[in-house]
Predicted model as a PDB file, atoms N, CA, C, CB and O in Angstrom, pLDDT in the B-factor column:
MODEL        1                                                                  
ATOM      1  N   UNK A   1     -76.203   1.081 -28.276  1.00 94.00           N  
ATOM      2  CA  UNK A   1     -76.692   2.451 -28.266  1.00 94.00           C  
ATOM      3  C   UNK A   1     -78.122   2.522 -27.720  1.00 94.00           C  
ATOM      4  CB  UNK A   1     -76.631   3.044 -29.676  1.00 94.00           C  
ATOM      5  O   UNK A   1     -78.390   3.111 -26.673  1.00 94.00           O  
ATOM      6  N   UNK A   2     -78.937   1.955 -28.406  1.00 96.00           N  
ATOM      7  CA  UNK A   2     -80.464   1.819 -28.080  1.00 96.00           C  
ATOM      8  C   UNK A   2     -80.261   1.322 -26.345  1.00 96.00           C  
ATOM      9  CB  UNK A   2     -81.397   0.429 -29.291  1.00 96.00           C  
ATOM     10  O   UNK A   2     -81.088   1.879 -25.622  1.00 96.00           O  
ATOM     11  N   UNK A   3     -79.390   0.468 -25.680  1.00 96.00           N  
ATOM     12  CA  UNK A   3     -79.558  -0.146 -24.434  1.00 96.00           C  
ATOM     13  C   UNK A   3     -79.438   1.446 -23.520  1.00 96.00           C  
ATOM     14  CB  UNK A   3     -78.236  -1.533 -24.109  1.00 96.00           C  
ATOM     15  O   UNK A   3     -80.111   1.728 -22.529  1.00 96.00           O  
ATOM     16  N   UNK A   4     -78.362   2.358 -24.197  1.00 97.00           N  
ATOM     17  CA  UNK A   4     -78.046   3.491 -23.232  1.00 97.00           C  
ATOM     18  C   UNK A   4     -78.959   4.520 -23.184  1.00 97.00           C  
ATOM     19  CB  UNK A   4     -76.824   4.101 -23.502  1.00 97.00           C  
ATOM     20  O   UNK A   4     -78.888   5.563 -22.533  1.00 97.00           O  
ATOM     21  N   UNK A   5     -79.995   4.061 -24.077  1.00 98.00           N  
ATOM     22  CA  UNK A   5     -80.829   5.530 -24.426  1.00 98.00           C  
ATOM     23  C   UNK A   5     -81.845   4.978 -23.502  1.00 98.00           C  
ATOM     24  CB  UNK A   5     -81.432   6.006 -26.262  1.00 98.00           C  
ATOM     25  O   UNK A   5     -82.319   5.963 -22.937  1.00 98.00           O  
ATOM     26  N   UNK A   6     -82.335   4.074 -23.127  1.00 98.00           N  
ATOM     27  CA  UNK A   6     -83.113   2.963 -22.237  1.00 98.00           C  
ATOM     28  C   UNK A   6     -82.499   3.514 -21.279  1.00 98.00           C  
ATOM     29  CB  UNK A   6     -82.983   1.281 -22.398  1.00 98.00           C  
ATOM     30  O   UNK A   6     -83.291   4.297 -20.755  1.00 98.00           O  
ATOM     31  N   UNK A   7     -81.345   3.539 -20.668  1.00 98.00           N  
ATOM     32  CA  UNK A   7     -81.052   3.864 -19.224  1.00 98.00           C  
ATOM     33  C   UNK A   7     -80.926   5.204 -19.051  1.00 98.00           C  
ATOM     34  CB  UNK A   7     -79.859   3.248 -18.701  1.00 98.00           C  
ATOM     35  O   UNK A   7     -80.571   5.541 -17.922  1.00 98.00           O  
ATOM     36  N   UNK A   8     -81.169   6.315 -20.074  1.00 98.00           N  
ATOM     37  CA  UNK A   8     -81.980   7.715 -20.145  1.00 98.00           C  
ATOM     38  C   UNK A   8     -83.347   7.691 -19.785  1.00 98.00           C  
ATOM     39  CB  UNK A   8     -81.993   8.297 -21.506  1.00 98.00           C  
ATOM     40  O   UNK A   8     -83.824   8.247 -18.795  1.00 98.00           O  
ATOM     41  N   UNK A   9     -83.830   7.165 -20.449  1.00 98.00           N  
ATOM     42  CA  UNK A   9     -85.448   6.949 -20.084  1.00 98.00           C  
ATOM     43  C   UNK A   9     -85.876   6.334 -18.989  1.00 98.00           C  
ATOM     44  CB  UNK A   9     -86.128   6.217 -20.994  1.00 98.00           C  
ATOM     45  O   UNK A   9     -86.976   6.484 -18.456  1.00 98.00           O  
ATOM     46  N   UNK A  10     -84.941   5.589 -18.627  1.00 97.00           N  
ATOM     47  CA  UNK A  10     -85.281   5.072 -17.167  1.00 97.00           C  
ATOM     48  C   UNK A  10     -85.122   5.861 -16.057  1.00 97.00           C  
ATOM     49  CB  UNK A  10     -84.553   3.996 -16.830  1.00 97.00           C  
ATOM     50  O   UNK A  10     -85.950   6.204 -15.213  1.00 97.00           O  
ATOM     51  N   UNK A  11     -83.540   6.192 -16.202  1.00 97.00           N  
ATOM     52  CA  UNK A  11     -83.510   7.454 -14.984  1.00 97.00           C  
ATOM     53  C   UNK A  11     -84.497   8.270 -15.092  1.00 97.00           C  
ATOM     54  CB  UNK A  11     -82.301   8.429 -14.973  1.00 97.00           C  
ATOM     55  O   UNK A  11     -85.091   8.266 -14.014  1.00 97.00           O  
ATOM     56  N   UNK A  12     -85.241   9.332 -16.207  1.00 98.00           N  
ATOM     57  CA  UNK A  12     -85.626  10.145 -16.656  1.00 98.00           C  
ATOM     58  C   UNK A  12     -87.205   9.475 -15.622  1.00 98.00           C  
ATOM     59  CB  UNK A  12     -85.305  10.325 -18.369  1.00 98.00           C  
ATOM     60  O   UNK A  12     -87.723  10.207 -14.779  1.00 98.00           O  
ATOM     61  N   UNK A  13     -87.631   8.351 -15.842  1.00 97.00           N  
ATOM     62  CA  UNK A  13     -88.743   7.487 -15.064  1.00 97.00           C  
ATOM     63  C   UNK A  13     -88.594   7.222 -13.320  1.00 97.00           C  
ATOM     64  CB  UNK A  13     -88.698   5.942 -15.812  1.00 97.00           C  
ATOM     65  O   UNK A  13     -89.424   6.921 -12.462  1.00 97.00           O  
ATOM     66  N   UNK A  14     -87.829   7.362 -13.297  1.00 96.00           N  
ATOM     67  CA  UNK A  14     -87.224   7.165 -11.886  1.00 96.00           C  
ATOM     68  C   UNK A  14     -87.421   8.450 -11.243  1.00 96.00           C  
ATOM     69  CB  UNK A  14     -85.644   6.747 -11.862  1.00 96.00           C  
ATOM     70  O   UNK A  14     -88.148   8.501 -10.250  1.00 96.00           O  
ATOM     71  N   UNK A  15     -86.796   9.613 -11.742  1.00 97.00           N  
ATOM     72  CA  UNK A  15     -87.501  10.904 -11.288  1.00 97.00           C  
ATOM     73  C   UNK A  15     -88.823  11.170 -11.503  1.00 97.00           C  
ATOM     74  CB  UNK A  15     -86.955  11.932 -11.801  1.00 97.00           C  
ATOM     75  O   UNK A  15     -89.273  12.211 -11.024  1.00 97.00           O  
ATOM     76  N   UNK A  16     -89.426  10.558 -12.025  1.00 97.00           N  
ATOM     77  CA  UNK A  16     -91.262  10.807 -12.196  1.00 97.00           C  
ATOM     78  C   UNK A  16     -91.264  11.812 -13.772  1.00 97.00           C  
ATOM     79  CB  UNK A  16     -92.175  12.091 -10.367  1.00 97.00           C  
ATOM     80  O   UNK A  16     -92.221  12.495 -14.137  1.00 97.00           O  
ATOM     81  N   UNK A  17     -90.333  11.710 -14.300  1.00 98.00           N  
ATOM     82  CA  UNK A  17     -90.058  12.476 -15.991  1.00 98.00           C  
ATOM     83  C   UNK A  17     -90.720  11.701 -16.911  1.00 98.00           C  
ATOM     84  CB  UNK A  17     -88.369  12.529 -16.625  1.00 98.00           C  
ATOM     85  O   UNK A  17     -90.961  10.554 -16.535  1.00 98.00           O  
ATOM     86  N   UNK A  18     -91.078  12.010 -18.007  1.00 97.00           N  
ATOM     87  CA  UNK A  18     -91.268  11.323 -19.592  1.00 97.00           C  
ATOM     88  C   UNK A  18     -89.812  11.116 -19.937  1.00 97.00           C  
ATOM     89  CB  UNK A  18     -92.111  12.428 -20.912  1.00 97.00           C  
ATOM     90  O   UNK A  18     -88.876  11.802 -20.347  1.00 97.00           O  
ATOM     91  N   UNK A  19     -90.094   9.564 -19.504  1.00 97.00           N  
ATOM     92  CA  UNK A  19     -88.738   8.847 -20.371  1.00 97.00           C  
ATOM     93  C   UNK A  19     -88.160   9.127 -22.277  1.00 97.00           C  
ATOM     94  CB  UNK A  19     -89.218   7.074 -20.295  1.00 97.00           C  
ATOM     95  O   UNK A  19     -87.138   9.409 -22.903  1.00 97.00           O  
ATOM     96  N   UNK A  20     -89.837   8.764 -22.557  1.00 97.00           N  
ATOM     97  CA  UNK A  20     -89.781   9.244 -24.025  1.00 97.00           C  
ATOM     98  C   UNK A  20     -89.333  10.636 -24.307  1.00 97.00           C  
ATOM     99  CB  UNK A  20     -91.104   9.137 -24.627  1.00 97.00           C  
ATOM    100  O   UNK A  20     -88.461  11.062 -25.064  1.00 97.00           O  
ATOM    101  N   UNK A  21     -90.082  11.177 -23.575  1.00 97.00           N  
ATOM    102  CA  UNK A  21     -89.377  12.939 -23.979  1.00 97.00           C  
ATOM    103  C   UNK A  21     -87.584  13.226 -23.229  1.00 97.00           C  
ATOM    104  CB  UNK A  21     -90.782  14.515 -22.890  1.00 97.00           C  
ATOM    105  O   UNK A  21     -86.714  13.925 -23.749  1.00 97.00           O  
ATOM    106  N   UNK A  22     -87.488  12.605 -22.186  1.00 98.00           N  
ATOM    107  CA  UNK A  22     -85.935  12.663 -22.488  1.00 98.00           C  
ATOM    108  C   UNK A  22     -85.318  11.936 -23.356  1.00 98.00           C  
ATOM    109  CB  UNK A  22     -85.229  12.414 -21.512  1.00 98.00           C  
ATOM    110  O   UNK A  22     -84.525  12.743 -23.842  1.00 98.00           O  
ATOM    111  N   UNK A  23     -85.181  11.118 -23.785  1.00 98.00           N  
ATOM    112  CA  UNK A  23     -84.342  10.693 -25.273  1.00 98.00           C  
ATOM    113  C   UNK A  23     -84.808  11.356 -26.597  1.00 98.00           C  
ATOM    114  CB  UNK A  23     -84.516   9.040 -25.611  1.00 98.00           C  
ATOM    115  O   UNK A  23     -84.175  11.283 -27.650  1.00 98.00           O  
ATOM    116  N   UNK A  24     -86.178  12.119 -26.401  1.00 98.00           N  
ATOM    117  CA  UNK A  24     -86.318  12.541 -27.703  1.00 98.00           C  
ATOM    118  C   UNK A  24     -85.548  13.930 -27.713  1.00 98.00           C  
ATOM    119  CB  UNK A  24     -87.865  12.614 -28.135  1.00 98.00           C  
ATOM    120  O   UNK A  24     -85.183  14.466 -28.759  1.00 98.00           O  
ATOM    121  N   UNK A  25     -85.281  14.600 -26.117  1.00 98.00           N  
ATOM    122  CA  UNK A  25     -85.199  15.883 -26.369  1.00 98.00           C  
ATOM    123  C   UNK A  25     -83.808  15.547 -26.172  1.00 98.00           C  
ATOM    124  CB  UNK A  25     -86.001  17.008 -25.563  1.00 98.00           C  
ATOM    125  O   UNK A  25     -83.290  16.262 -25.315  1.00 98.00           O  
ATOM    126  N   UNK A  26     -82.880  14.520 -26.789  1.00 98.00           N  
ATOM    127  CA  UNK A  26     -81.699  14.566 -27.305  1.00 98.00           C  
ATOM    128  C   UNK A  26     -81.020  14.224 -28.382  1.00 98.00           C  
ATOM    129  CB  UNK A  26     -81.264  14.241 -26.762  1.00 98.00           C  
ATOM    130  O   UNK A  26     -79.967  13.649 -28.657  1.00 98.00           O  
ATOM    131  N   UNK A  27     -82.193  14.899 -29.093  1.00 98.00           N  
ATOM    132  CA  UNK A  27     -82.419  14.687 -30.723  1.00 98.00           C  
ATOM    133  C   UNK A  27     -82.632  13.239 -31.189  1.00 98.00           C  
ATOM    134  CB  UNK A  27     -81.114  15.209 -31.561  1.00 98.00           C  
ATOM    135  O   UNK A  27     -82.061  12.989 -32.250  1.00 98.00           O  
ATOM    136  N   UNK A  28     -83.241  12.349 -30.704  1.00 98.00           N  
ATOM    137  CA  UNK A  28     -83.281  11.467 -31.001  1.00 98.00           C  
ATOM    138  C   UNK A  28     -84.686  11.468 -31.423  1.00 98.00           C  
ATOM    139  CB  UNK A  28     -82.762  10.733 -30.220  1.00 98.00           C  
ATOM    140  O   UNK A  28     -85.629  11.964 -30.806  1.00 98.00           O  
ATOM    141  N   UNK A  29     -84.728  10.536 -33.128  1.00 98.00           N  
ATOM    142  CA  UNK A  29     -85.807  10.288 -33.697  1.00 98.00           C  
ATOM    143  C   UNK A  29     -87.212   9.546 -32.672  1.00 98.00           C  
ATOM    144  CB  UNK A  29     -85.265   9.438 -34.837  1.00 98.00           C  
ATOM    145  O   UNK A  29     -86.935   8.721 -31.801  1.00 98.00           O  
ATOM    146  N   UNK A  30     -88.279   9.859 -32.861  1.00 98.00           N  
ATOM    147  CA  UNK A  30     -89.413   9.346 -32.160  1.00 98.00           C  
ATOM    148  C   UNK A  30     -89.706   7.999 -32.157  1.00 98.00           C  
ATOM    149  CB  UNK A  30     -90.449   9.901 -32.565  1.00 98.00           C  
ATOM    150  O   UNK A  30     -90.147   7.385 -31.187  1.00 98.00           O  
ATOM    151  N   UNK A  31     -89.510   7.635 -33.020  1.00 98.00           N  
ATOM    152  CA  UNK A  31     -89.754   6.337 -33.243  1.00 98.00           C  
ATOM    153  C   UNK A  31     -88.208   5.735 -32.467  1.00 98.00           C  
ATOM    154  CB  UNK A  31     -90.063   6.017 -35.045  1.00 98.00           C  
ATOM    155  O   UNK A  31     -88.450   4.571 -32.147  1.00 98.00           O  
ATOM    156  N   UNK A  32     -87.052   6.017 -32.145  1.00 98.00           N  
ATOM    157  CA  UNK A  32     -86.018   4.923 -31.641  1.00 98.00           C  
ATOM    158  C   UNK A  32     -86.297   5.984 -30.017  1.00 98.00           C  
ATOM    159  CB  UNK A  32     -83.931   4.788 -32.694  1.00 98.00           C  
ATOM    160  O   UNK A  32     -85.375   5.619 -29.288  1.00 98.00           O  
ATOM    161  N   UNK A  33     -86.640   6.422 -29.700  1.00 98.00           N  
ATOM    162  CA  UNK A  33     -86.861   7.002 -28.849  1.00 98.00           C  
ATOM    163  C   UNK A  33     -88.242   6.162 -27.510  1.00 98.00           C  
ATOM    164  CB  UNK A  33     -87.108   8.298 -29.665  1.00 98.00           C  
ATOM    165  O   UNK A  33     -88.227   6.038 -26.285  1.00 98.00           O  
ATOM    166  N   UNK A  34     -89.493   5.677 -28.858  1.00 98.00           N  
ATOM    167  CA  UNK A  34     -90.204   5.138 -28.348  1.00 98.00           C  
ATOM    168  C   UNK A  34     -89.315   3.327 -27.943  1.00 98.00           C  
ATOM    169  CB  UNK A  34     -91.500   5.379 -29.308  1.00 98.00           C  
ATOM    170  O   UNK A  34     -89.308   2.628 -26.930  1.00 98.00           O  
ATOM    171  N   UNK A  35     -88.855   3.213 -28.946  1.00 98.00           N  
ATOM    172  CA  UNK A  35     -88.075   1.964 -28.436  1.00 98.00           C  
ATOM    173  C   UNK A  35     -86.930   1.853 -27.402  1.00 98.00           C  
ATOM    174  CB  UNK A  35     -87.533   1.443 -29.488  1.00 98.00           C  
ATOM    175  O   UNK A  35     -86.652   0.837 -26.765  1.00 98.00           O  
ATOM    176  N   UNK A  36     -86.266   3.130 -27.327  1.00 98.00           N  
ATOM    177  CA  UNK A  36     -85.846   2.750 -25.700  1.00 98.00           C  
ATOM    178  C   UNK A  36     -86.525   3.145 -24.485  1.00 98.00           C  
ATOM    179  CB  UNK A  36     -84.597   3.262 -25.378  1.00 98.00           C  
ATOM    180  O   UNK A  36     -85.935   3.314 -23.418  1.00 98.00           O  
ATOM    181  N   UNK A  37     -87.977   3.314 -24.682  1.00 98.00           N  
ATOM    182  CA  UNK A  37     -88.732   3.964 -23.365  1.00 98.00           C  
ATOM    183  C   UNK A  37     -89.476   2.140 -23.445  1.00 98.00           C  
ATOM    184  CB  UNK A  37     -90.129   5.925 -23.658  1.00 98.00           C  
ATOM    185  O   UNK A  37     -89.558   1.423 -22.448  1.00 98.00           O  
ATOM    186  N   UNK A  38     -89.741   1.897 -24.262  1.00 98.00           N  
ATOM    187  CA  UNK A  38     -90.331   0.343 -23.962  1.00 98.00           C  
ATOM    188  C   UNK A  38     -89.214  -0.913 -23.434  1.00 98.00           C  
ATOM    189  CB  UNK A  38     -91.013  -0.237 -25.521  1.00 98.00           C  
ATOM    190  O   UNK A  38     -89.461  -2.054 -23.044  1.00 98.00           O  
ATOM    191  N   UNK A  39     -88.144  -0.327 -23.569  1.00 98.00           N  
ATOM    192  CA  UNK A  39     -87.245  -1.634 -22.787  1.00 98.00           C  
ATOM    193  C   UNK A  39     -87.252  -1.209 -21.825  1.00 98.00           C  
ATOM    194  CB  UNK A  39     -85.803  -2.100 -23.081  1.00 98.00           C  
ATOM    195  O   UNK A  39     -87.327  -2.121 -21.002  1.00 98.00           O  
ATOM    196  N   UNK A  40     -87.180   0.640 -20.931  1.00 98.00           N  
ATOM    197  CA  UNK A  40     -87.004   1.044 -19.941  1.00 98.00           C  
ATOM    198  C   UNK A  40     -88.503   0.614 -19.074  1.00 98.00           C  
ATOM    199  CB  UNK A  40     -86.546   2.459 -20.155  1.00 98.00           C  
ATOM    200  O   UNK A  40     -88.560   0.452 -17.855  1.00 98.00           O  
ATOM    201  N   UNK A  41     -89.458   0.506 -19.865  1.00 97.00           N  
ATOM    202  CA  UNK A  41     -90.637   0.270 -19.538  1.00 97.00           C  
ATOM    203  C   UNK A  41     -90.924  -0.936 -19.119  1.00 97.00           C  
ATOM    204  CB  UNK A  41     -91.324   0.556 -20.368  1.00 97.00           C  
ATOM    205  O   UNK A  41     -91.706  -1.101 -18.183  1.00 97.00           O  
ATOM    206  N   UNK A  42     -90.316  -1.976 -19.770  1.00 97.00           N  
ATOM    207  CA  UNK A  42     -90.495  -3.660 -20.066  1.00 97.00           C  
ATOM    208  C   UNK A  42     -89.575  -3.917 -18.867  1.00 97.00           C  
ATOM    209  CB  UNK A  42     -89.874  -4.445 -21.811  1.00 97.00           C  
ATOM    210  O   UNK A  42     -89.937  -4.935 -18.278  1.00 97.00           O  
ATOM    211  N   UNK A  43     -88.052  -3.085 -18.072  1.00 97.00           N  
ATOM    212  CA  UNK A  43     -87.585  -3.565 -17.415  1.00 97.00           C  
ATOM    213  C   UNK A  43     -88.491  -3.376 -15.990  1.00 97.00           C  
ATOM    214  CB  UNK A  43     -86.360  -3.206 -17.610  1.00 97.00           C  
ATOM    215  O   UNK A  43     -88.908  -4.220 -15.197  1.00 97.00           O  
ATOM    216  N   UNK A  44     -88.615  -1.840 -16.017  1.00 95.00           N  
ATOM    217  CA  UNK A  44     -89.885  -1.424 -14.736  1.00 95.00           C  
ATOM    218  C   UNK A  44     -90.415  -2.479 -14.466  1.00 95.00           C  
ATOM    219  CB  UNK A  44     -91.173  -0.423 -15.062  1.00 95.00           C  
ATOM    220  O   UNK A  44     -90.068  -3.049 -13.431  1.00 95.00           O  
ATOM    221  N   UNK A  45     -91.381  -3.037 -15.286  1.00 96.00           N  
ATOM    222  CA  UNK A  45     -92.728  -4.218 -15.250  1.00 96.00           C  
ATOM    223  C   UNK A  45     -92.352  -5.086 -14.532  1.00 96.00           C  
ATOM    224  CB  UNK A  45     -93.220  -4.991 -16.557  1.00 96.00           C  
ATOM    225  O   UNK A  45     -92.987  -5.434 -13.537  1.00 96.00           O  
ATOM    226  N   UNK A  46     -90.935  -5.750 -15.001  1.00 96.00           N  
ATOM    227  CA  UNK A  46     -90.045  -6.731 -14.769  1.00 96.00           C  
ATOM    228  C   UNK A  46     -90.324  -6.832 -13.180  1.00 96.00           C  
ATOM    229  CB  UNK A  46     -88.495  -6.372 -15.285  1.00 96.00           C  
ATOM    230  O   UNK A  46     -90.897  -7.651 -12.461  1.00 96.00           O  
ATOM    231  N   UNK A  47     -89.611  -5.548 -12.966  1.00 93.00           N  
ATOM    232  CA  UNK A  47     -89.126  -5.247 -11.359  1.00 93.00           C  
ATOM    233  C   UNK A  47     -90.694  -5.220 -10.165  1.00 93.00           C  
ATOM    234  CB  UNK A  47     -88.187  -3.284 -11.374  1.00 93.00           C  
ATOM    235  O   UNK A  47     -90.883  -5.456  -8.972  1.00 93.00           O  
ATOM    236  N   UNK A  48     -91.312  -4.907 -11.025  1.00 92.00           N  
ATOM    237  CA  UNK A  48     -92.568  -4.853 -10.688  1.00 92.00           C  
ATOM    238  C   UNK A  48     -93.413  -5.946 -10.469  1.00 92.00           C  
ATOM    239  CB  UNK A  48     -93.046  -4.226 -11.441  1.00 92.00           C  
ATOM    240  O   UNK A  48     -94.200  -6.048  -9.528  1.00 92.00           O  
ATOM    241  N   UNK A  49     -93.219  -6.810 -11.420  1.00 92.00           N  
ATOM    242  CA  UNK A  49     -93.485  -8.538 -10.930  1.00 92.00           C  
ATOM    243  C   UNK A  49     -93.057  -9.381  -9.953  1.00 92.00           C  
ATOM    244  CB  UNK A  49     -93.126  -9.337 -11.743  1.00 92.00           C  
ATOM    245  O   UNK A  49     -93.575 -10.113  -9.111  1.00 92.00           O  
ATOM    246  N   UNK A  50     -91.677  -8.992 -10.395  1.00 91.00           N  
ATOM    247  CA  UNK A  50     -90.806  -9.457  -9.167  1.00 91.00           C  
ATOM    248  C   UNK A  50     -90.727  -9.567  -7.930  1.00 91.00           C  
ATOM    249  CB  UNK A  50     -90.097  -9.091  -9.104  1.00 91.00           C  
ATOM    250  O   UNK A  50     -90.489 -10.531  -7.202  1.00 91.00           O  
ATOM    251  N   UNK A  51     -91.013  -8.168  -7.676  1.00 88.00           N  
ATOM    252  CA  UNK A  51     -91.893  -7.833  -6.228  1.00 88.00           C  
ATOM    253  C   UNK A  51     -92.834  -8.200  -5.685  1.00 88.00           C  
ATOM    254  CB  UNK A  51     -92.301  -6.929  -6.070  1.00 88.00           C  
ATOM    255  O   UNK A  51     -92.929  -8.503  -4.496  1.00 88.00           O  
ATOM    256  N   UNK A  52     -93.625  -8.217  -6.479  1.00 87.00           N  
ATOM    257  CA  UNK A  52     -94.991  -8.829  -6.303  1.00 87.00           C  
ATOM    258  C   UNK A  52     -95.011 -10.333  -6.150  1.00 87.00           C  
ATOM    259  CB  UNK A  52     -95.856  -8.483  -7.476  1.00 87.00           C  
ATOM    260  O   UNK A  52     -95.810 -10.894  -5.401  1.00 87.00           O  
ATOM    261  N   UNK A  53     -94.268 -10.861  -6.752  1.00 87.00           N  
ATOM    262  CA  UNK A  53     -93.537 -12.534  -6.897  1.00 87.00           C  
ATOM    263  C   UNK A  53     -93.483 -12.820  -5.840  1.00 87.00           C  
ATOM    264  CB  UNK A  53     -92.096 -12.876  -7.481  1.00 87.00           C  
ATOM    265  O   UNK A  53     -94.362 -13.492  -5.300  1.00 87.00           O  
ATOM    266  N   UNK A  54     -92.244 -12.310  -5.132  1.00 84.00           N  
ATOM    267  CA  UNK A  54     -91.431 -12.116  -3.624  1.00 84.00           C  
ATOM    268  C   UNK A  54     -92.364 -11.703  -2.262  1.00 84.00           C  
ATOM    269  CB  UNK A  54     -90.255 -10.765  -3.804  1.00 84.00           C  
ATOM    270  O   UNK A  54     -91.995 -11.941  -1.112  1.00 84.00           O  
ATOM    271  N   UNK A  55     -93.564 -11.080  -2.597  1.00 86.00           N  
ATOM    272  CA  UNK A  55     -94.664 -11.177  -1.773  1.00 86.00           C  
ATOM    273  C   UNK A  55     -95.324 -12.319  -1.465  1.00 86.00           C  
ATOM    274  CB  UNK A  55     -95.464 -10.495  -2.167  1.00 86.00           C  
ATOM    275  O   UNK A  55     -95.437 -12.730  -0.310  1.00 86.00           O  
ATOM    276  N   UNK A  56     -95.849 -12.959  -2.597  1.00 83.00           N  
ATOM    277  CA  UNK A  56     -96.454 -13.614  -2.817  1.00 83.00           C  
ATOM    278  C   UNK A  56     -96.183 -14.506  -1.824  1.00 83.00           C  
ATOM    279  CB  UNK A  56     -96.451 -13.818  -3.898  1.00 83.00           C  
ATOM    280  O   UNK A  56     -96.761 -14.741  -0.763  1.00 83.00           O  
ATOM    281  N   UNK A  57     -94.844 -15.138  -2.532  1.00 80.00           N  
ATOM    282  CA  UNK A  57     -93.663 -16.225  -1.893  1.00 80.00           C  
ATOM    283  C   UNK A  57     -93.942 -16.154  -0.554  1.00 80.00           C  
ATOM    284  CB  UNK A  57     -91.967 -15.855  -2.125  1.00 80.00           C  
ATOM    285  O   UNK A  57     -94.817 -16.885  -0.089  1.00 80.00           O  
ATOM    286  N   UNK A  58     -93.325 -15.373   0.151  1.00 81.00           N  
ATOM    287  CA  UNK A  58     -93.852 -14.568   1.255  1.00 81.00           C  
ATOM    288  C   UNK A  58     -94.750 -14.674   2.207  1.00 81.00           C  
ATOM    289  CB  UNK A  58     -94.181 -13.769   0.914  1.00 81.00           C  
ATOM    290  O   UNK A  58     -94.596 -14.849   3.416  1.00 81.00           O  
ATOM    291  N   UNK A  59     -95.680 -14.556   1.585  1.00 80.00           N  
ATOM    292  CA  UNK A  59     -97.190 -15.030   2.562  1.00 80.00           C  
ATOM    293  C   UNK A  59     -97.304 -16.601   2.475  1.00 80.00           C  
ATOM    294  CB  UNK A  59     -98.903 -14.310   1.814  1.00 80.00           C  
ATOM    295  O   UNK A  59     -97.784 -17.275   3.387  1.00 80.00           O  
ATOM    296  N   UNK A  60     -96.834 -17.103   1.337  1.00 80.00           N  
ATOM    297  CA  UNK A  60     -96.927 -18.861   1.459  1.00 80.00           C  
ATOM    298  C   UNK A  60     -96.430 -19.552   2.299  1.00 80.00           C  
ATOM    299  CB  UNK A  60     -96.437 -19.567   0.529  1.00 80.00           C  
ATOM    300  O   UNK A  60     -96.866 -20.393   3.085  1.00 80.00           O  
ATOM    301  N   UNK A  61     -94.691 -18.803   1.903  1.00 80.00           N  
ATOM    302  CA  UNK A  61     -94.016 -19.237   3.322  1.00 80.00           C  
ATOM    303  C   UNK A  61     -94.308 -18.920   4.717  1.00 80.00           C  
ATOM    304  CB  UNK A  61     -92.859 -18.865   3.322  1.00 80.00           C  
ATOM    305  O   UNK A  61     -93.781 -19.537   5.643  1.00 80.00           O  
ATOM    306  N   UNK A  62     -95.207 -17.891   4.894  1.00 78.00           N  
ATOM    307  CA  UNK A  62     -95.660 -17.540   6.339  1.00 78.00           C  
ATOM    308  C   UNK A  62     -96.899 -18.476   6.639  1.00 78.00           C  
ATOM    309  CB  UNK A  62     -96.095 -15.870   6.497  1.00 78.00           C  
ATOM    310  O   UNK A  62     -96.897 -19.264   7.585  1.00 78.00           O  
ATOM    311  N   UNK A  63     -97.699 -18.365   5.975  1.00 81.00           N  
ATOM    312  CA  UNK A  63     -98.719 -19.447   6.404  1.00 81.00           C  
ATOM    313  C   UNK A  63     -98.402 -20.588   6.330  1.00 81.00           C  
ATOM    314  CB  UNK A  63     -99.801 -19.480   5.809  1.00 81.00           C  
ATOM    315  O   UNK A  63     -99.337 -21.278   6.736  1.00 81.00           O  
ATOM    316  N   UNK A  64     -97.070 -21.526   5.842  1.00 81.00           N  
ATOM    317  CA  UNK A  64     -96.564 -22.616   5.645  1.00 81.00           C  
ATOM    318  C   UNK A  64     -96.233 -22.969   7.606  1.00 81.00           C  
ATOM    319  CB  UNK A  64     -95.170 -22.428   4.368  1.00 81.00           C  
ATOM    320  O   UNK A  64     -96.377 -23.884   8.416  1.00 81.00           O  
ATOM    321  N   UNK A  65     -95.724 -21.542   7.548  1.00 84.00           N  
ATOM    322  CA  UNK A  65     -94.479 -22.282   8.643  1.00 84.00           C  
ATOM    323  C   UNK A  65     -95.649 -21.913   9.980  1.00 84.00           C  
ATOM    324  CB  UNK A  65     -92.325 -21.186   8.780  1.00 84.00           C  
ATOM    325  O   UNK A  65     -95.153 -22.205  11.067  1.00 84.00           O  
ATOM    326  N   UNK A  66     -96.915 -21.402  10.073  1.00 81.00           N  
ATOM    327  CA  UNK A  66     -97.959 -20.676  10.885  1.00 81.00           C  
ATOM    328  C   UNK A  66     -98.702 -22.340  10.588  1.00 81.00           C  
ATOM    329  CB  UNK A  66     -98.813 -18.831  10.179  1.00 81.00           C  
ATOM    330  O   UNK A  66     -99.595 -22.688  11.361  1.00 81.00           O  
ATOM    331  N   UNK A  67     -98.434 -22.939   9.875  1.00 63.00           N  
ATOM    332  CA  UNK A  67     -99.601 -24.183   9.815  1.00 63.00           C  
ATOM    333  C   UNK A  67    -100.604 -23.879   9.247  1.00 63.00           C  
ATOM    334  CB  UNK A  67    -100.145 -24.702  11.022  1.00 63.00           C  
ATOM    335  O   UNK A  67    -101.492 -24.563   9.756  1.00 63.00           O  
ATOM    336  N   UNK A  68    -101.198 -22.979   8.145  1.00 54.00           N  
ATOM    337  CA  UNK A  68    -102.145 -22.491   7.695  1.00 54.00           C  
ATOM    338  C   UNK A  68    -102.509 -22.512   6.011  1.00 54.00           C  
ATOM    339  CB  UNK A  68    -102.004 -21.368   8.236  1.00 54.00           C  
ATOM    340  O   UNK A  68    -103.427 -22.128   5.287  1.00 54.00           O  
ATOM    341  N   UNK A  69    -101.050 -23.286   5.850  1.00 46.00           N  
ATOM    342  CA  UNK A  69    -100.999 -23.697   4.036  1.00 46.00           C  
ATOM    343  C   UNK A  69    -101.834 -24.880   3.434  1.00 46.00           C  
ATOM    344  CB  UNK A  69     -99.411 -24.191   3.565  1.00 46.00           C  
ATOM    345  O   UNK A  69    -101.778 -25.126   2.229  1.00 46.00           O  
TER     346      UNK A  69                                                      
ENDMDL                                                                          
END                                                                             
C-alpha cells in the first residue's frame, strides 16, 4: 500500500505537484503520507545520482580513450 501511495507522490512530483499533498488530499493521514513522499523522494535522489554517476563515467572514459586520464 505505502509502495502505491509513493507512486502518487511521484507522479504528483513529476508534474512539478506536492507529492505530499497529493496522497494527503486522498485522505491519507500526514504522517503515512509523509512516508510515501520520502520513498518517492529517496527514489528521485536515486535517479539523480545515477545520472550524475553516468556522467561522470563519461568524461573518464573520454579522456581515457583522448589520452588525457
Amino acid at each position: 500500500m505505502l509502495d502505491e501511495l509513493a507512486k502518487v507522490a511521484a507522479e504528483a512530483m513529476a508534474r512539478g505537484e506536492d507529492g505530499m499533498k497529493a496522497v494527503e488530499d486522498m485522505g491519507v493521514p500526514t504522517s503515512i503520507a509523509a512516508e510515501a513522499w520520502v520513498i518517492a523522494d529517496r527514489a528521485e535522489a536515486k535517479r539523480w545520482w545515477q545520472r550524475v554517476e553516468r556522467t561522470i563515467d563519461g568524461e573518464v572514459i573520454r579522456k581515457a580513450i583522448g589520452g588525457k586520464a
